[in-house]
C-alpha positions in Angstrom: 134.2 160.9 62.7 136.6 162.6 65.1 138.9 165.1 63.3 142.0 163.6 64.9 141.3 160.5 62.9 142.0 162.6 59.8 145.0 163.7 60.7 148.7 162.3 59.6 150.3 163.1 62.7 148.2 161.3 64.8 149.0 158.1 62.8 152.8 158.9 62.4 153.1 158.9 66.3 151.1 155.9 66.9 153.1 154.2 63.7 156.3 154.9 65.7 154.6 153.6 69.3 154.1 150.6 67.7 157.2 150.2 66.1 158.9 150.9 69.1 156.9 148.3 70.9 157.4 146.1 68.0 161.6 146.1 68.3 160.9 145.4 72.3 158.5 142.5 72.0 160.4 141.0 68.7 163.9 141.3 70.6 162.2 139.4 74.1 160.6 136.7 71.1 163.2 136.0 69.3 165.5 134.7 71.7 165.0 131.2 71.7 163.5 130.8 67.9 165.4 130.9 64.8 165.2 134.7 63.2 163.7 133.8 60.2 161.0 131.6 61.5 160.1 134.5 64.0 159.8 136.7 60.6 157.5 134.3 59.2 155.4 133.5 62.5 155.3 137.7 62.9 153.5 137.9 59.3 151.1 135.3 59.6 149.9 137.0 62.6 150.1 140.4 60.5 148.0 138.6 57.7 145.6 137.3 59.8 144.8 140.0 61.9 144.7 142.4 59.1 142.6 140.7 56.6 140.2 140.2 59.6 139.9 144.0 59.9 139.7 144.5 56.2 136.7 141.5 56.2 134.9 143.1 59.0 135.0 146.7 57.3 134.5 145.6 54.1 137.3 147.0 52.7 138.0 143.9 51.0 138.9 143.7 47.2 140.3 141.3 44.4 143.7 141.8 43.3 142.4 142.0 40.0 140.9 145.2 40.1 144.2 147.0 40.8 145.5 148.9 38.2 148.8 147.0 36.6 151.3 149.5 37.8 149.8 149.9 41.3 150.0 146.1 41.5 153.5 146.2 40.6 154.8 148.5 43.3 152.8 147.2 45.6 154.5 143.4 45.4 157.8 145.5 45.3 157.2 147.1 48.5 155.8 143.7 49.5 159.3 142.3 48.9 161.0 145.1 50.2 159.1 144.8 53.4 159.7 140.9 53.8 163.6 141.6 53.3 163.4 144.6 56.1 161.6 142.3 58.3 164.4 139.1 58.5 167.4 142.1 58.2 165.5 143.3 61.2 165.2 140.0 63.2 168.4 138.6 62.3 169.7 141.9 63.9 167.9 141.9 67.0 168.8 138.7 67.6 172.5 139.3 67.3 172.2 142.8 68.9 170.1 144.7 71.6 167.5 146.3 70.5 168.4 150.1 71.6 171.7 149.4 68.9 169.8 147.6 66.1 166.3 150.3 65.9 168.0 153.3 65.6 170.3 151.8 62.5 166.8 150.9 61.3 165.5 154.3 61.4 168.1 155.4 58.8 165.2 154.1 56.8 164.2 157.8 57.5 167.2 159.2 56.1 167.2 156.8 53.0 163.2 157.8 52.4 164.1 161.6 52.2 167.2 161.0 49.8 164.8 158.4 47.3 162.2 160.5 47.5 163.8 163.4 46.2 166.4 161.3 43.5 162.9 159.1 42.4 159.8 160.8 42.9 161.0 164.6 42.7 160.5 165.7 46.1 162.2 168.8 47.7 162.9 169.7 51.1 163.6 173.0 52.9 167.1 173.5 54.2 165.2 172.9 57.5 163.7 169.5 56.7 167.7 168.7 55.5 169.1 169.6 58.9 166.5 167.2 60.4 167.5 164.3 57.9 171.2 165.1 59.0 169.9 165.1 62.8 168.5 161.9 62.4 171.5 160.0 60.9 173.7 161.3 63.2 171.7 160.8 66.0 171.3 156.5 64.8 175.0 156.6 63.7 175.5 158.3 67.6 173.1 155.3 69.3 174.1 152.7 67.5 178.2 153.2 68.7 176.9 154.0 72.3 
């Protein structure tokens, strides 16, 4: 296996090309079709295509062997995702997309503050400057 396929980076960057490409195409979809039906059409493709990939690398399990807890936080960030996803759509389809994706990505600022207040993370006065950088950067696009 290459070594770039172990690293985070690699994954982070590609995560954020395809969110990017994700705001573009949703914005161009959802123009004619009611937000929230565009949410649900969105995860049925996500479903399908996903648990095809998991089928054909056998990486397919039963709910039931995940531990309780795991289980649990897992349907929670299922929920939590579903929520993002129509907040999202019913956003780009009331504003343009180079407004409504940079609000989103306050997600990044909101992940550093919960993970330190819930999980007992810390981060360097540099890493801080950068969560500052980012919100004001979004607060900056999204008022352009």
């Amino acid at each position: 296996m290459p070594e770039w396929t172990a690293s985070w980076q690699v994954f982070a960057l590609l995560s954020a090309v395809f969110a990017a490409l994700t705001a573009i195409f949703a914005k161009i979809g959802v123009e004619s079709v009611n937000s929230d039906f565009a949410t649900f059409f969105r995860t049925c493709v996500v479903v399908v295509v996903l648990g095809g990939i998991l089928m054909a690398t056998r990486q397919m399990q039963s709910p039931l062997t995940i531990a309780p807890r795991s289980l649990f936080f897992l349907v929670m960030s299922g929920l939590a995702t579903g929520a993002s996803w129509l907040c999202y759509f019913r956003a780009l389809k009331l504003g343009t997309a180079s407004q409504v994706a940079p609000v989103d990505k306050l997600s990044v600022v909101l992940v550093a503050l919960f993970g330190v207040l819930f999980l007992g993370e810390h981060l360097s006065p540099q890493s801080w400057i950068g969560v500052g950088l980012v919100g004001a950067g979004a607060v900056i696009m999204a008022l352009g």
